[in-house]
N, C-alpha and C positions, 0 to 999 in steps of 0.2 A: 450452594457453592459460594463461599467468602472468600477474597481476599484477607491476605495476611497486612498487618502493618508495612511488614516489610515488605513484600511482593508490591502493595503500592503504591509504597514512593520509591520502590525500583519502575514499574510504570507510570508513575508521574513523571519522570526524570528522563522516559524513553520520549512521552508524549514532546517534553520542553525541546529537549534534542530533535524532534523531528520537525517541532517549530523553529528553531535558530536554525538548523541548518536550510532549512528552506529559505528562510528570509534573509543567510549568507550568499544563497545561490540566488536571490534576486538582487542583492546588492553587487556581486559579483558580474552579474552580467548587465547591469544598468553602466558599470563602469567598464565594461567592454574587455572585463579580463577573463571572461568564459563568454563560448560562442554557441554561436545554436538555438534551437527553440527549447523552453522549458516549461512543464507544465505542474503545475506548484498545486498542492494539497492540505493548503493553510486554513485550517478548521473541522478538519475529517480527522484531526490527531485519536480521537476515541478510536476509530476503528487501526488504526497503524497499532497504538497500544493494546486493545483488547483482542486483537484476532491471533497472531503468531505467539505470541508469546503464551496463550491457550492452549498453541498446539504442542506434541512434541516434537523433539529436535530431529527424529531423522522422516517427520511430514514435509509436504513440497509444498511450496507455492508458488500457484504464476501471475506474474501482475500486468497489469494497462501500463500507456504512454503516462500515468499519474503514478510513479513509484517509487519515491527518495523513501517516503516513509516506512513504508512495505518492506526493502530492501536492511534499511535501519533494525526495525524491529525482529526481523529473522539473523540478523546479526552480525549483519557488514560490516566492518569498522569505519566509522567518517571517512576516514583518509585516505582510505582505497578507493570509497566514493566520489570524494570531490577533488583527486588525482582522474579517476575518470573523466569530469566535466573540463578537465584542462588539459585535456588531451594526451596526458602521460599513461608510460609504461605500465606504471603503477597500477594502475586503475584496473577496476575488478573487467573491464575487458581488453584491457590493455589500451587504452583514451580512443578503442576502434568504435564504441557505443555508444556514450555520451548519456545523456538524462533519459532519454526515451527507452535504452536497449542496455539496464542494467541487469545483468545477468554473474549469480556468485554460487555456484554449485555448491561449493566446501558447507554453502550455508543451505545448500536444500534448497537453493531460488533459480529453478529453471529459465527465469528472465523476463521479460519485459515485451512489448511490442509496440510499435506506431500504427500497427494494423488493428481498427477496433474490434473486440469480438475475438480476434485471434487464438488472445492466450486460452479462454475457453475449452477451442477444440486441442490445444496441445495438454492441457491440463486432465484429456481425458483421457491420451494415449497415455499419458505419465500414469494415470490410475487403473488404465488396463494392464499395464505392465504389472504394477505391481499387485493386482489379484492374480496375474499368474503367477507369480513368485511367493503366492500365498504370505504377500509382508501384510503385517498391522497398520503401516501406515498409509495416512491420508494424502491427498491433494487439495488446494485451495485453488479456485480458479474467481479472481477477482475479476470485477467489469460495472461499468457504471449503468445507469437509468437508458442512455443514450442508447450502449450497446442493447440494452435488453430486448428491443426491438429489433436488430438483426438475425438473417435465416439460420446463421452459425451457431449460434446460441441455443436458439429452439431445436435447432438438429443433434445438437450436442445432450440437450435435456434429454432428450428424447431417447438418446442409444446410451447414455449411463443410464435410466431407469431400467429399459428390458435389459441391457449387460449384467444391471447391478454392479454398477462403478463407486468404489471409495470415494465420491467428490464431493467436495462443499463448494455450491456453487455460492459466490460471497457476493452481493449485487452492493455496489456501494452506491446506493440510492442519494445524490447528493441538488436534485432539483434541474440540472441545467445539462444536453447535451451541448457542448460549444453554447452557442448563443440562444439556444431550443428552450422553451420551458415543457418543462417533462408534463404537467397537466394540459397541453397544445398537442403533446406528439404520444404520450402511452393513453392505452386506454383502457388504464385498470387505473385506481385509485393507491391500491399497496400492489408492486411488482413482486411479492410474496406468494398471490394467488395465482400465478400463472405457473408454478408448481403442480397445484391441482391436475391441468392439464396430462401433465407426462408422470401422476402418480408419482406423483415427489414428495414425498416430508418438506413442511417450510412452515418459517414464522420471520414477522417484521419485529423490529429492536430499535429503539432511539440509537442512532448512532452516533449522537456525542455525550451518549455516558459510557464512558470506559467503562464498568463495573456491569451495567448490561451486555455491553457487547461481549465482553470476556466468559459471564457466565452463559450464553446463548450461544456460543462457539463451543465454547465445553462442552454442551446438552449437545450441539449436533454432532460433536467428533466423537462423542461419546454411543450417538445413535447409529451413525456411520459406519463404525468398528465392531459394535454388536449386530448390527444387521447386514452390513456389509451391502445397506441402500446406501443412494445418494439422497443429499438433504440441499435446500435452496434458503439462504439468512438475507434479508432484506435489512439493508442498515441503513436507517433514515437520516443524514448529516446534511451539510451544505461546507460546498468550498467559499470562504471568504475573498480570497482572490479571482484572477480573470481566468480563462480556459487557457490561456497560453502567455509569453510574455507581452505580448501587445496588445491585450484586450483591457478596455478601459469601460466594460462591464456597463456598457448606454443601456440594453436590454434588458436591465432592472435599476430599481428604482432604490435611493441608497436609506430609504427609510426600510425596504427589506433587508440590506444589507446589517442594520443598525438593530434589528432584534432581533437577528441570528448570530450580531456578535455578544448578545445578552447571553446567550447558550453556549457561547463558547466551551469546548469540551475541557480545556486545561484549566479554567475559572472556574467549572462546576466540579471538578475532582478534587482541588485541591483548597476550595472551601470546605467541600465536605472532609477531607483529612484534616483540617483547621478546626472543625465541630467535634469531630474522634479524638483532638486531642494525640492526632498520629503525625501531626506537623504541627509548626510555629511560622512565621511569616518570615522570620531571620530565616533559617532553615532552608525554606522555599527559596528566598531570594541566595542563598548559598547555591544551590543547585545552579541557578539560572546563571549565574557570576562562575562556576565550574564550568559549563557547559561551553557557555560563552565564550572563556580564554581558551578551551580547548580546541574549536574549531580558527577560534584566531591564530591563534599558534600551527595550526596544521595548513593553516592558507598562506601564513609566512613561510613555511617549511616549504611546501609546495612550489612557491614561486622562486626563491632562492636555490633549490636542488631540483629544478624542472629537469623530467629527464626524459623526452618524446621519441616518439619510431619516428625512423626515415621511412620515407615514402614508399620508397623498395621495400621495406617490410612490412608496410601495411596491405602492402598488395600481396604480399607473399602471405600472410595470415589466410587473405582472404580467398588468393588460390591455389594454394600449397595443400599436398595431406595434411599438414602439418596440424595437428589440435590448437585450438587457440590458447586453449585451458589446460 
């Protein structure tokens, strides 16, 4: 399984975008023009780029409280995004969600949660549903290192193996729950093998090369749909940032931070298109300067044509028949 020229620096260009717009939404709420907590996924870009855009368009996925990127790459547009973070109409849940509880159906993204582990067990009703319905497609059920260790998870293993559920379970293995280091608190070495357990297909993958994680998604959606097992991907990345906006990351040490930003996933993809001869550094820096004005322009937009629910209606969303969606 190759990428195309083109297909990668159409994901190169997802990975950049899910970089700026994160580090807009840090800037954005350092200045107090987005509120709430935010939980930023600044160097896990390889897996945002290699996993959904693997899959096809009418698979689901459901993501953690870590999921700008996620959302991006299943095909939200920015703007509806980060209308969401500023409380507008707009916003893919009308600004009732915020960073934690983004949820875009139209995109096949069942949504998001603040509850860890959660999205898990919903990701598995979404996959029993749809072998009733005898569809082709998959479920993606993202969760970090942290979650892997809760009951929900293991229960969830456990009743897609004997159901024979369409799920990829996606572990985005990034070293740290909150302030946890994951070799303190798992007690496996790769979170890969605790598949074994519940008779699951599974393999681990560097998770900051795009071009593994992309073709290791394939292979399992590809084994998923033929056997109509579940499969368990272990992506090994690291978040650069803190677990939330206030963590100032004391719990490691910044000389670890300093040779994981050597791995960085956008630096190793787009050297290697520099070696292929499928990129030029102008080129590159084009992207990054597109991408850039793009979301600047849409935060100008945004704040100039703010358009928010009244109060009355956010309560009516929430206890009305009314669909929100």
């Amino acid at each position: 399984m190759v990428l195309t020229p083109e297909c990668s620096v159409e994901l190169l260009t997802l990975m950049v975008r899910s970089r700026l717009f994160e580090e807009k939404i840090e800037e954005l709420t350092n200045t107090k023009l987005i509120h709430g907590t935010t939980h930023l996924a600044i160097g896990q870009e390889a897996v945002h780029g290699g996993v959904s855009p693997a899959l096809e368009k009418e698979d689901w996925i459901v993501t953690t409280h870590r999921c700008h990127g996620h959302a991006l790459a299943k095909g939200s547009p920015p703007e509806n995004l980060l209308a969401e973070f500023f409380g507008l109409r707009q916003g893919v849940a009308k600004g009732l969600g915020g960073s934690m509880h983004l949820i875009d159906l139209e995109q096949h993204n069942a949504g998001s949660s603040a509850v860890v582990g959660s999205s898990v067990a919903l990701a598995a009703g979404i996959a029993l549903q749809l072998k009733r319905m005898n569809s082709t497609s998959i479920v993606v059920a993202f969760f970090g290192d942290g979650a892997s260790s809760r009951g929900i998870v293991h229960e969830t293993m456990n009743m897609a193996s004997i159901w024979g559920l369409p799920l990829l379970f996606l572990c985005e293995h990034n070293y740290y729950g909150m302030s946890s280091k994951a070799q303190d608190m798992v007690s496996v070495d790769s979170l890969s093998t605790r598949g074994v357990a519940y008779s699951i297909e599974s393999c681990t993958v560097d998770g900051n090369d795009l071009e593994a994680v992309w073709a290791a998604v394939k292979q399992a959606s590809t084994f998923i749909r033929q056997t109509g097992r579940p499969y368990l991907l272990e992506a090994q990345t690291y978040r650069l940032a803190g677990h939330s906006k206030n963590d100032n990351c004391h719990y490691r040490s910044r000389e670890e931070e300093e040779e994981w930003r050597k791995r960085d996933p956008i630096d190793l993809f787009k050297e290697r298109l520099f070696e292929r001869h499928v990129l030029d550094v102008e080129s590159y820096h084009q992207i990054v300067s597109a991408e850039r004005e793009n979301l600047d322009s849409i935060v100008r937009r945004l704040i100039k044509e703010s358009d928010t629910l009244s109060l009355d209606e956010a309560f009516g969303y929430v206890y009305a028949q009314e669909e929100l969606l």
